[in-house]
N, C-alpha and C positions, 0 to 999 in steps of 0.2 A: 928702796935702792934698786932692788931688780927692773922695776916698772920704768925709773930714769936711766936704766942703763939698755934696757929693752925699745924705748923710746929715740933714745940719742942712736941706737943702730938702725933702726926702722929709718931714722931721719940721714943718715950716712946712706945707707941705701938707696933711697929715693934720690939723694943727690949723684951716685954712682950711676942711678937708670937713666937720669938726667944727660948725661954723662956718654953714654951710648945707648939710649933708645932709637934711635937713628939705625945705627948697626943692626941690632939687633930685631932693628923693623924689616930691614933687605933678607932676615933669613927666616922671617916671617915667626916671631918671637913677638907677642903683639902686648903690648902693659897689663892689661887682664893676668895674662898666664903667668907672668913675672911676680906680680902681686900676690895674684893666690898662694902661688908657695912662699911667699916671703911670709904671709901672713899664716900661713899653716908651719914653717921654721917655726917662729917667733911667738905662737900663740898656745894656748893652754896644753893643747895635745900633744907641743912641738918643745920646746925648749924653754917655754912658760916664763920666760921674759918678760909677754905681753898677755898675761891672764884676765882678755875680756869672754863676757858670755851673753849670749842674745839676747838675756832681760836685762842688762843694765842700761841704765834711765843715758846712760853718754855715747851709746851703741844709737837707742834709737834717738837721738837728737839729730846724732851727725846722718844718719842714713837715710831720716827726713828732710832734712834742712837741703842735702845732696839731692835728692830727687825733686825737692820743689825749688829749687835752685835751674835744674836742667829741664824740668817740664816748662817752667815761664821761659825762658831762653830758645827752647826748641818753640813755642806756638808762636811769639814776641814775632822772630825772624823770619817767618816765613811770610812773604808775601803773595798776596792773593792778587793781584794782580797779573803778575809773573804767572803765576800758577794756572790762571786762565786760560792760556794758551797749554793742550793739552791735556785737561786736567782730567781725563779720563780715566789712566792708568791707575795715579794715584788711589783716586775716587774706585778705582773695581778693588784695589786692594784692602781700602778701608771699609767700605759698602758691603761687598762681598765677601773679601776673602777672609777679613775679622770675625765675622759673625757664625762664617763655617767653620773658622779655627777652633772659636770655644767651643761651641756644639760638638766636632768631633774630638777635639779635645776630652771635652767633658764627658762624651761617650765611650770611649776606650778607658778613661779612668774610672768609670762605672764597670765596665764588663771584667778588668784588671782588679779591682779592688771593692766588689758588692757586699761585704759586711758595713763598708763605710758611707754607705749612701749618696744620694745625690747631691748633697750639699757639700760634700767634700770632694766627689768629681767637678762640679762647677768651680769650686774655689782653687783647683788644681790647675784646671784650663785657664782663668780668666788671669791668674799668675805666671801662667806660662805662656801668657798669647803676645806680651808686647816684644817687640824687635829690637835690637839695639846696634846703630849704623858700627860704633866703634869693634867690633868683632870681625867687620869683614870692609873694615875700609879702601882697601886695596879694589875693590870696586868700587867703589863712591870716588875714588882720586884718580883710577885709570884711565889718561883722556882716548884711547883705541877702546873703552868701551863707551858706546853709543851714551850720550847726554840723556836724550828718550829715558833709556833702562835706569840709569844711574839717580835718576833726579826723581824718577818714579819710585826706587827704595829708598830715596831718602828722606822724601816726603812721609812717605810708610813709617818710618822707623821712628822721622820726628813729630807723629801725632798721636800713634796707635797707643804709646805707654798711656798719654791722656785719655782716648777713649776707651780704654779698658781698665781705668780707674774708677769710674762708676760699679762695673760690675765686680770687680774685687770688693769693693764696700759693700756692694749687696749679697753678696756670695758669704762672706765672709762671717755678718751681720747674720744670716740666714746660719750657718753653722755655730756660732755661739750662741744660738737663740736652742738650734735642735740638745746642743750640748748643757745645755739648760735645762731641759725637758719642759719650754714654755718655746712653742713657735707666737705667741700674741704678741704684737704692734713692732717686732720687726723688721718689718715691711715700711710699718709710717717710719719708723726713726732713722730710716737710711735714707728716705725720699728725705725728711726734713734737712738730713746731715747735707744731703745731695745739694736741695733747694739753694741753702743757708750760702756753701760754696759759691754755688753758678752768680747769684745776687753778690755776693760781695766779691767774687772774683771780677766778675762786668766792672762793679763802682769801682775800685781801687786800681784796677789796670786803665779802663778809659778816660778817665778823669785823671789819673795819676800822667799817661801819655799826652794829654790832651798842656797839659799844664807844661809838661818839662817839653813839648816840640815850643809851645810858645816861647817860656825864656829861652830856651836855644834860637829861636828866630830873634830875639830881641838883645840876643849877644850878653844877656845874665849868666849864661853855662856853656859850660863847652867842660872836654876833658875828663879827665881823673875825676872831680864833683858831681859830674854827670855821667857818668859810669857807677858811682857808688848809691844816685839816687837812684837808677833804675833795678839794679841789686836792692836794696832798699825798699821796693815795690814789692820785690818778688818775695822778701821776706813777709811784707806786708799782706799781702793778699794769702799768703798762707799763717800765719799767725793769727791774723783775724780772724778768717773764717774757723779756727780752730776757736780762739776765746769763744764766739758764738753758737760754738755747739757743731760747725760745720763742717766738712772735710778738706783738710789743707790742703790736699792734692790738686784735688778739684779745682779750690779756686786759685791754686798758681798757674794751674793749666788755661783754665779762663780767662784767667789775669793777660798772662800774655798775649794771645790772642785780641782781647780788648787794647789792651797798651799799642800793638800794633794797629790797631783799628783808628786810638787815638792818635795816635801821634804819625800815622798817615806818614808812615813808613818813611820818616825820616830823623830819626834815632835807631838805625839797624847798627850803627858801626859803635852805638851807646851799649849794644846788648853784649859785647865779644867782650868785658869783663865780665858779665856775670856768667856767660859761659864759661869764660877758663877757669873761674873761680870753683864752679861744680863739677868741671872736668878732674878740677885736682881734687877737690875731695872725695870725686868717687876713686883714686884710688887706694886711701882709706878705707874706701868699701870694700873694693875687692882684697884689702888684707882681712878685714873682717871677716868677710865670705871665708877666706881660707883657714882662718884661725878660728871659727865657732864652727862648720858646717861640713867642708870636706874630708879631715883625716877620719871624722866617726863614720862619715856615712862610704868610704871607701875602705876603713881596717875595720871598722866594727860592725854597721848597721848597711852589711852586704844584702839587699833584697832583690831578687833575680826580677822580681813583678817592675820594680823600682827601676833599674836599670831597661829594661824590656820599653818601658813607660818611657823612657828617657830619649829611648832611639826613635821611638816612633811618634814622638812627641817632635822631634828635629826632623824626620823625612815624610812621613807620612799625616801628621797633622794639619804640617804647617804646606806640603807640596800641595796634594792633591785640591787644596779652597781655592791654592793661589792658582793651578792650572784651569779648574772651575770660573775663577771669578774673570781671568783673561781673555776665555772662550770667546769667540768672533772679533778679535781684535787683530787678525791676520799676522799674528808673532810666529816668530819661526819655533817649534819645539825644543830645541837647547835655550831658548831665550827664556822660554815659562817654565827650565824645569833650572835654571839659573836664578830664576829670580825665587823661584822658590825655596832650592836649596837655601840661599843669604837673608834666611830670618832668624840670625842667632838671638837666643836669650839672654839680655844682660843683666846692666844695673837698676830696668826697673824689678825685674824679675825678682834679685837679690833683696831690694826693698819691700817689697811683697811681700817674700817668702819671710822675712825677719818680723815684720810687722804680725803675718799669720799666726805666726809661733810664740810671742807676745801675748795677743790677745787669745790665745788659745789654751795657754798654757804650757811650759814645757814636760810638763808629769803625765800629762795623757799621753797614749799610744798612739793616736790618732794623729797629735801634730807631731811624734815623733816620723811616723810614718809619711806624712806630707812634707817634713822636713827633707828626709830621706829623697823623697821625688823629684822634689825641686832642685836638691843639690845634687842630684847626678845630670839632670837634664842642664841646665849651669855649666856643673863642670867639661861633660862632652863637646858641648856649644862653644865652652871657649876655646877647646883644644880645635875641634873640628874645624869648626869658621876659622879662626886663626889660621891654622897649618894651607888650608884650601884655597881661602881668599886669592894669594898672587898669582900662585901656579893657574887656577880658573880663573882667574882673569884673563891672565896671558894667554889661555888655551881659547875663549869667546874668542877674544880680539882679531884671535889669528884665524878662527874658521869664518866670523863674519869677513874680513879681510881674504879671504881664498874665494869664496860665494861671490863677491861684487855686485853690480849691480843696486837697483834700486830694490830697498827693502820699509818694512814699516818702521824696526827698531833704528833707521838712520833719519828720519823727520825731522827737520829742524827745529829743534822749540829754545829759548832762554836756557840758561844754564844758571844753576842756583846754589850758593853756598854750601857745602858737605859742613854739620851741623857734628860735636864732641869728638873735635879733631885736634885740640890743642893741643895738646903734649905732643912731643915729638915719639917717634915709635911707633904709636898707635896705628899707623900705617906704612906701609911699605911705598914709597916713593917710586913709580916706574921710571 
């Protein structure tokens, strides 16, 4: 009875946010923030209505299904064509500025935390590297910020959770292996899990795309049917490569990408169901996130390292790769220390983190401790990004706007879809 009566308010709620998310977008109150608390009200530490906990088998279904739902949908849509013209930016942030995030990521979590080795600094960074556009949408939607900048983080945000899904499995893999006291074939069984994905993410996305552009051309589908097959896909190519032994992430991320490859980029307007679909269930996530993860780790599991880790994990991580990876591309300095600042951590993060703590065990200190890390760096990202997004938007807009003239962040390039925008709120409306 508590669980259906915990349930039916959780469900009251979401239709209230519904309700004035909008409002509450203009005073930069962004569905994340909202969620958290509801879900920290309503959850075991809060008023235990909704007594879930990070190992049940219906925690991880939904926080998988939600992130391989959003990974095909984010690679799916993006067109590489489009993207050609100036694909520079992107490319320095994904190229460059990823591969210096983990690295010093994973180095401050070693020098912060050296009882816990290197396997649990890598697994820390490569959970805390991916971006997530919905935290600071208000730059992704502000047409006074240059198209250039905007399409360049949003590009970032919709590939990065995929390409740092690989090294979450191998990281990961690597620390239950050391927590085993057997580092042996480790190594092969993430490559195979790795393999298993990329192969059946390719078949099931191109062939799956390749088949639904043809009946869509031959006037078999259209609509609602064809929205639920490409949803359908995305289930598929993560399902599969799971029964196979493979990584479901992986091959929805692939998936996508391939689907778009197939179907030659004309089913984009087929993919905005399955996008809204995993927009709404990730805010199920973020009730999760607040009802398993934040009241312990902010009343109880206060660790000064953890928090320290958190800040510098949000400015200095994530800034200084992306001012690195930018170098000679004649951007003004508020432009690279803007795009730097808006690499909040979200909901791949969340799924990460819950997955880590799963396969880790919740009895060890070690994933209490990583638990710990992830959910302060989480919870500042949302407040931060959130709170920041409008007001720095408005503040770019108007210093590029004072400068004039010709600049490189004003270049003309295509202008590309803002990607887990659905719900309303999530952004503030200029």
């Amino acid at each position: 009875m508590p669980l259906d009566a915990g349930l039916a308010i959780f469900a009251l709620l979401l239709a209230l946010y519904g309700g004035v998310g909008f409002l509450l977008g203009r005073w930069s109150i962004t569905m994340p923030m909202v969620f958290v608390v509801i879900g920290a009200v309503l959850g075991g530490y809060g008023l235990r209505l909704v007594p879930i906990t990070p190992d049940a088998e219906a925690v991880k279904r939904l926080t998988e299904a939600t992130l391989a739902i959003l990974l095909f949908a984010d690679a799916s849509t993006l067109n590489f064509y489009t993207l050609r013209h100036d694909a520079g930016l992107p490319a320095r942030l994904l190229g460059i500025g990823l591969p210096l995030t983990l690295a010093l990521g994973a180095l401050i979590a070693f020098v912060l935390f050296p009882s816990q080795g290197w396997s649990f600094a890598l697994l820390v960074a490569a959970i805390l590297a991916p971006t997530d556009a919905a935290l600071g949408l208000p730059i992704f939607t502000n047409p006074k910020v240059p198209v250039r900048i905007r399409r360049a983080l949003n590009v970032e945000s919709g590939l990065n959770d995929g390409i740092a899904t690989p090294f979450v499995t191998l990281f990961l893999a690597l620390a239950i292996a050391e927590e085993g006291a057997s580092q042996r074939g480790w190594l092969v069984n993430a490559v195979e899990e790795l393999t298993i994905a990329v192969l059946v993410g390719i078949v099931v996305g191109f062939v799956g795309g390749r088949l639904l552009a043809y009946a869509h051309r031959r006037g078999w589908t259209q609509g609602a049917p064809l929205q639920f097959a490409v949803l359908a896909l995305a289930f598929g190519a993560y399902l599969g490569s799971v029964a196979l032994g493979g990584n479901g992430f992986v091959a929805a991320f692939v998936g996508g990408m391939a689907f778009g490859v197939g179907a030659r980029g004309q089913l984009a307007e087929a993919t905005e169901y399955s996008e809204s679909t995993g927009t709404l269930l990730s805010v199920l996530v973020w009730s999760i996130f607040g009802a398993v993860f934040v009241v312990p780790a902010a009343l109880h599991d206060v660790d000064p390292r953890a928090i320290l880790y958190a800040l510098l994990s949000l400015t200095v991580v994530r800034m200084l790769p992306v001012w690195v990876a930018l170098a000679g591309r004649r951007l003004r300095p508020d432009t690279r220390l803007l795009m730097g600042w808006f690499g909040p951590r979200g909901l791949a993060s969340v799924v990460f983190g819950l997955l880590a703590v799963d396969a880790l065990g919740l009895a060890r200190p070690e994933t209490h401790l990583l638990a710990t890390v992830v959910t302060w760096t989480i919870l500042l990202s949302v407040i931060a990004h959130g709170l920041s997004a409008q007001p720095l938007a408005a503040w770019y807009a108007r210093r590029l706007a004072a400068t004039g003239g010709e600049m490189p962040e004003l270049e003309d390039v295509p202008e590309i879809g803002t990607r887990r925008g659905a719900l309303p709120g999530i952004a503030a409306h200029p």
